[in-house]
VOLUMTI-86832 format. One record per residue (C-alpha): x, y, z; residue in one letter. Coordinates in steps of 0.2 Angstrom, whole numbers, plus 5000, padded with zeros to 4 digits. Layout:
% VOLUMTI-86832
XYZA...
This chain:
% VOLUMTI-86832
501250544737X501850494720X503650404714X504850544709X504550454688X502650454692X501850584678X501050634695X502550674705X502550864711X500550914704X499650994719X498250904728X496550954733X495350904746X493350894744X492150854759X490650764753X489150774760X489150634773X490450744779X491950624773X493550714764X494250654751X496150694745X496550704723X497650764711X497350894704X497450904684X498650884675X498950984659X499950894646X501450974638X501651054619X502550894609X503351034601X504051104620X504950954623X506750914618X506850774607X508250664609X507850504599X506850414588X505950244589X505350154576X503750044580X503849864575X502649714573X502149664592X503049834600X502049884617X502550054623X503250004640X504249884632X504950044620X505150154638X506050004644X507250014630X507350194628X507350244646X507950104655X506250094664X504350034657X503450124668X503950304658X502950264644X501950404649X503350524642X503250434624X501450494624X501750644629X502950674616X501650614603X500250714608X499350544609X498050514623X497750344622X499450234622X498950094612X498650204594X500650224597X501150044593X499549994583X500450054567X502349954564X503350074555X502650234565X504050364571X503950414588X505050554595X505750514610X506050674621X506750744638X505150804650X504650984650X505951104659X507951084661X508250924673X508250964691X506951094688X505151074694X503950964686X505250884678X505350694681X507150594682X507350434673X507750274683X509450204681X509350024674X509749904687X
């Protein structure tokens, strides 16, 4: 259902039948990791006029994995990351060994 980078990819779906008898298939929740679970492997430094997916980009070769910044930085909301030049943020593996499940493999830079 989801791209293997999705945050998405793997989390089990539901379905609900509403009343007017139509189902309707969602994601179940997903729960977000302990910063302190993941492994860090890097830092970044925010500068004036940094956006998050342009730091994935660099950082993981792909902008749609800023969600993996956040979660690194316990941060909900992905503009507080950048809204501060001069701001550490940890850059980190996803949660479990690679290969194992729920973990998300980074796209190769093409």
């Amino acid at each position: 259902m989801f791209d293997p980078t999705s945050r998405y990819h793997g989390i089990a779906t539901a379905t609900l039948t509403t009343p007017d008898g139509r189902t309707v298939m969602y994601v179940r929740r997903r729960f977000l990791p302990q910063p302190g679970d993941l492994l860090s492997v890097g830092v970044q430094v925010v500068e004036p006029g940094d956006r998050l997916d342009r730091i994935a980009a660099r950082q993981y070769g792909d902008p749609e994995q800023a969600w993996r910044i956040a979660d690194a930085n316990g941060a909900m909301r992905l503009d507080d990351l950048t809204a501060e030049p001069g701001r550490r943020l940890r850059i980190a593996l996803p949660a479990g060994p690679p290969g194992s499940p729920g973990t998300v493999p980074t796209r190769t830079p093409s």
